[in-house]
C-alpha positions as CSV (number, residue, x, y, z in Angstrom):
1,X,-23.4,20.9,-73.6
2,X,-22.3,24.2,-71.5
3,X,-25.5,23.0,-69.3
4,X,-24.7,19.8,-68.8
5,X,-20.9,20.7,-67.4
6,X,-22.1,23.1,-65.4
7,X,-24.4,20.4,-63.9
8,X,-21.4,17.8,-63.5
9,X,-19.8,20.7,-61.3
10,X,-22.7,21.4,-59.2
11,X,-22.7,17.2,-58.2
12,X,-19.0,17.1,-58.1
13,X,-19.1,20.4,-55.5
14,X,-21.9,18.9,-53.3
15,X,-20.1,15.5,-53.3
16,X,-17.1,16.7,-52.3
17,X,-18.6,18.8,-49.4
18,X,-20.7,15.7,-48.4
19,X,-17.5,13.6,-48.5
20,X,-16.0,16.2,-46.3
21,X,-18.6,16.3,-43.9
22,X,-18.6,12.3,-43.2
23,X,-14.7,13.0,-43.0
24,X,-15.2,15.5,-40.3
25,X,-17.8,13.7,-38.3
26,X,-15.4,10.5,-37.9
27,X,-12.2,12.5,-36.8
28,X,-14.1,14.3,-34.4
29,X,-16.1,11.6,-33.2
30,X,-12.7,9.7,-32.6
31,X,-10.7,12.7,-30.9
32,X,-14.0,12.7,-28.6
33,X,-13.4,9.0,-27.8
34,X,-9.7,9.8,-27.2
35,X,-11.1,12.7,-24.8
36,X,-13.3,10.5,-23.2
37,X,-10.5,8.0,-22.3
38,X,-8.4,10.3,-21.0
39,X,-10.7,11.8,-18.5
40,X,-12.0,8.3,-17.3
41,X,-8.6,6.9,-16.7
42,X,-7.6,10.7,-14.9
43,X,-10.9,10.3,-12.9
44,X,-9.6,6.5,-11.8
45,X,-6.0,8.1,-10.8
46,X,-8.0,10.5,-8.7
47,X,-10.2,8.1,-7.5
48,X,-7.0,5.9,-5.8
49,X,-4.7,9.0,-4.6
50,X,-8.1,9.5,-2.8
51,X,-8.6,6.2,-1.5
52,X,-4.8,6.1,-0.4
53,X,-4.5,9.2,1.5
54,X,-8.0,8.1,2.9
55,X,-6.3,4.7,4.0
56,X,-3.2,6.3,5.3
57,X,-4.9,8.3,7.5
58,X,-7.3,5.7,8.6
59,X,-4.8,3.4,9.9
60,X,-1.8,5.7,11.7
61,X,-3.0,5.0,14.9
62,X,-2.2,0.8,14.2
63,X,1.4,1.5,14.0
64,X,3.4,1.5,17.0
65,X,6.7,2.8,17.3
66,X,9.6,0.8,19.1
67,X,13.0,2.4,20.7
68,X,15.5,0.0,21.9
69,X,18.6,0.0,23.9
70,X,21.2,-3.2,23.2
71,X,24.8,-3.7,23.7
72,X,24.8,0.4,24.2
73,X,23.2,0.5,20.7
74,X,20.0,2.0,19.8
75,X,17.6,0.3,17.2
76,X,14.0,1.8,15.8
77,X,12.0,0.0,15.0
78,X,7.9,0.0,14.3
79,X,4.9,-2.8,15.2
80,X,1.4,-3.4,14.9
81,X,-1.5,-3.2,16.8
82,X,-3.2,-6.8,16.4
83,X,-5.9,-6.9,19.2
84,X,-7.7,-3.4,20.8
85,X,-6.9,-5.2,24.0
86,X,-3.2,-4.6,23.3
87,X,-1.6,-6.9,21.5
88,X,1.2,-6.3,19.6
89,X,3.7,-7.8,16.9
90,X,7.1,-6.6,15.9
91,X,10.1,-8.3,14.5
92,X,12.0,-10.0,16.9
93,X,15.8,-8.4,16.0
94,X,13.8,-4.8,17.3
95,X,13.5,-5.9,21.0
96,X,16.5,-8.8,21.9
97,X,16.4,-10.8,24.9
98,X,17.4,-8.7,28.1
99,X,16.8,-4.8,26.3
100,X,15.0,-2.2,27.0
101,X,12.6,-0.9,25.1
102,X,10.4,2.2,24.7
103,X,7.3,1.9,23.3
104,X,4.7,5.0,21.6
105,X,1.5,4.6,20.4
106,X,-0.7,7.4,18.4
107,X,2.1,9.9,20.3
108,X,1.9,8.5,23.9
109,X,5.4,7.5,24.8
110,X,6.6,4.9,27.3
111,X,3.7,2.4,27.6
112,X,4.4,-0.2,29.8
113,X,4.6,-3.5,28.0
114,X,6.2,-7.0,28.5
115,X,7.2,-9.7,25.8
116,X,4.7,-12.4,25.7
117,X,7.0,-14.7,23.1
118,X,9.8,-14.6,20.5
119,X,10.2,-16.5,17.3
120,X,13.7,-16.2,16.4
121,X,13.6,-18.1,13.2
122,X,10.6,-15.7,11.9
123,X,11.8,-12.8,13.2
124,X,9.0,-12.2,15.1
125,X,8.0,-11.3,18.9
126,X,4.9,-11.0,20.4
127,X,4.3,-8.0,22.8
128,X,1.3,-7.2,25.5
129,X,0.8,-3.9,26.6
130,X,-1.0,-2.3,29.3
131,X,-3.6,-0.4,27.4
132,X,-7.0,-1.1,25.9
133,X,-9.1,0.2,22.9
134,X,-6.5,0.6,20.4
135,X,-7.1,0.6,16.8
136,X,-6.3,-2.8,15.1
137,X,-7.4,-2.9,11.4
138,X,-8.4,-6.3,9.5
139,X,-6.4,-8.7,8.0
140,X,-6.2,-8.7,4.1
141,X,-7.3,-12.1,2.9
142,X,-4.0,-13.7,1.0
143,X,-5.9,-15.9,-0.5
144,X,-7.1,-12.8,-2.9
145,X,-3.5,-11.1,-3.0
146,X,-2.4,-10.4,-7.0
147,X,1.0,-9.7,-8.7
148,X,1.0,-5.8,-9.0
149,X,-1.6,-5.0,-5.6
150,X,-1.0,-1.5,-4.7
151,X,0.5,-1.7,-1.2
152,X,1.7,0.9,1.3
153,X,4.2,0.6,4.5
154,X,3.9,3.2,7.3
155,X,6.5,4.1,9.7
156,X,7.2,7.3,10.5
157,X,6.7,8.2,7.0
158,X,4.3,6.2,4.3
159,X,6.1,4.8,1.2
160,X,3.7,3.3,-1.7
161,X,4.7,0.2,-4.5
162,X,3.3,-2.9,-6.0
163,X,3.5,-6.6,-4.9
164,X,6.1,-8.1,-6.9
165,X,6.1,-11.6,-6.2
166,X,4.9,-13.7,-2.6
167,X,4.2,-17.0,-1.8
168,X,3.3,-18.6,1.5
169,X,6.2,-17.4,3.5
170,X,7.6,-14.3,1.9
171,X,5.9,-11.1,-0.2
172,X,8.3,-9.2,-2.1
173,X,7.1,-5.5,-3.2
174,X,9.0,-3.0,-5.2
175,X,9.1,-0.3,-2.6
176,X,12.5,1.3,-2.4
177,X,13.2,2.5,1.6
178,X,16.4,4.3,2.9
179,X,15.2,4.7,6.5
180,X,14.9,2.0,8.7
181,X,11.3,0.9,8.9
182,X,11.5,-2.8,10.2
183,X,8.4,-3.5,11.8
184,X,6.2,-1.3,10.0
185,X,3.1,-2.5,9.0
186,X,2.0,-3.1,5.3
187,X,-1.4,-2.4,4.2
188,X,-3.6,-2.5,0.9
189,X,-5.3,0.2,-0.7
190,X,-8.1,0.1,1.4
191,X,-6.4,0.0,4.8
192,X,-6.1,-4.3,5.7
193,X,-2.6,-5.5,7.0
194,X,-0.7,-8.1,4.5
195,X,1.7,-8.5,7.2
196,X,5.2,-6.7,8.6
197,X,7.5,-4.9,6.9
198,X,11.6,-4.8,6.7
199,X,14.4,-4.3,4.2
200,X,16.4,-6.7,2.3
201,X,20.0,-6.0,1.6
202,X,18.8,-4.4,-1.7
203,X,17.1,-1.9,0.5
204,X,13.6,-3.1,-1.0
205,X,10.6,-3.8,1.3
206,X,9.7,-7.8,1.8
207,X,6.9,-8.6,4.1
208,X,6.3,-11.4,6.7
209,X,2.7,-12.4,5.7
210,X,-0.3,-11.6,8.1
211,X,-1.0,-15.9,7.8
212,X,2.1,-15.9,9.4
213,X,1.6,-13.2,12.0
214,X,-1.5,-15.1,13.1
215,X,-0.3,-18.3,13.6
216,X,2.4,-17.0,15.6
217,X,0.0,-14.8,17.7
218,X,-2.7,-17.3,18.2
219,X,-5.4,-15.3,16.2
């Protein structure tokens, strides 16, 4: 009898540590999945700060900046480079009818320029100036664009956000701006123009759509 209880203990002993050892393999094998996920979805945040700094740089020298005297008022305002052959699109409220502007590209200041066309119900004016092999990026294709695209506007400054809501007239974004940026354009993660930026009376960024901005220019 004394044998035999001993020999219950012994199975009961090496069950238990078996038991344990199947316990121990699951928990680790899940807290090595959960590692797992963590470092893929840190190497994807990585992998788009990269790509966005990489953009940001890429483009700067497609964004032209615009310095207006009206009515003894000054407005700043920002454009984009549409053609390397110079030319140029801004919203129409930066340059009115009989101002002055001054106009800086990639730091050269006071390019000569004159006002091909306006489009007052767009906002939108059309601009030719005397200087060739600019920088002009491509055009992102709208007919791709998603609710929650990762968008950036550059001005003097580059401010980052999601698209919100668009249709064929109007993109809305969830960018937040304080400084005035009307102008500037808007591109996607990987450095193509949606279109112009400028701020709604929320102070949120809404973009004139690059479909538009060609039609207007004739591209």
């Amino acid at each position: 009898m004394q044998i035999n209880n001993i020999f219950k203990a012994i199975i009961i002993i090496l069950l238990g540590a078996l038991g344990g050892t199947i316990a121990c393999f699951f928990v680790f094998k899940n807290q090595s999945s959960f590692i797992q996920v963590v470092n893929k979805e840190e190497k994807i945040y990585i992998e788009e700060n990269t790509a966005l700094t990489s953009a940001i740089k890429n483009v700067g020298d497609s964004v032209v900046a615009i310095s207006t005297e009206y009515n003894k008022k000054k407005i700043q305002g920002f454009g984009l480079v549409l053609t390397t052959d110079g030319l140029i699109v801004t919203l129409a409220e930066n340059m009115p009818q009989n101002s002055q502007s001054s106009i800086a590209i990639n730091g050269e200041q006071n390019i000569s320029y004159q006002v091909l066309k306006r489009d007052l119900e767009n906002n939108l004016a059309l601009i030719k100036v005397d200087k060739n092999n600019l920088q002009a990026k491509g055009f992102f294709d709208l007919s791709k664009l998603v609710m929650g695209e990762r968008v950036f506007v550059l001005s003097n400054s580059a401010n980052e956000g999601i698209i919100k809501i668009f249709n064929d007239d109007l993109i809305k974004t969830n960018i937040i701006e304080n400084e005035m940026i009307n102008g500037a354009p808007v591109f996607d993660i990987n450095g193509n123009v949606l279109g112009i930026a400028y701020r709604n009376i929320n102070n949120f960024i809404d973009i004139i759509p690059v479909s538009k901005i060609k039609s207007f220019a004739g591209l």
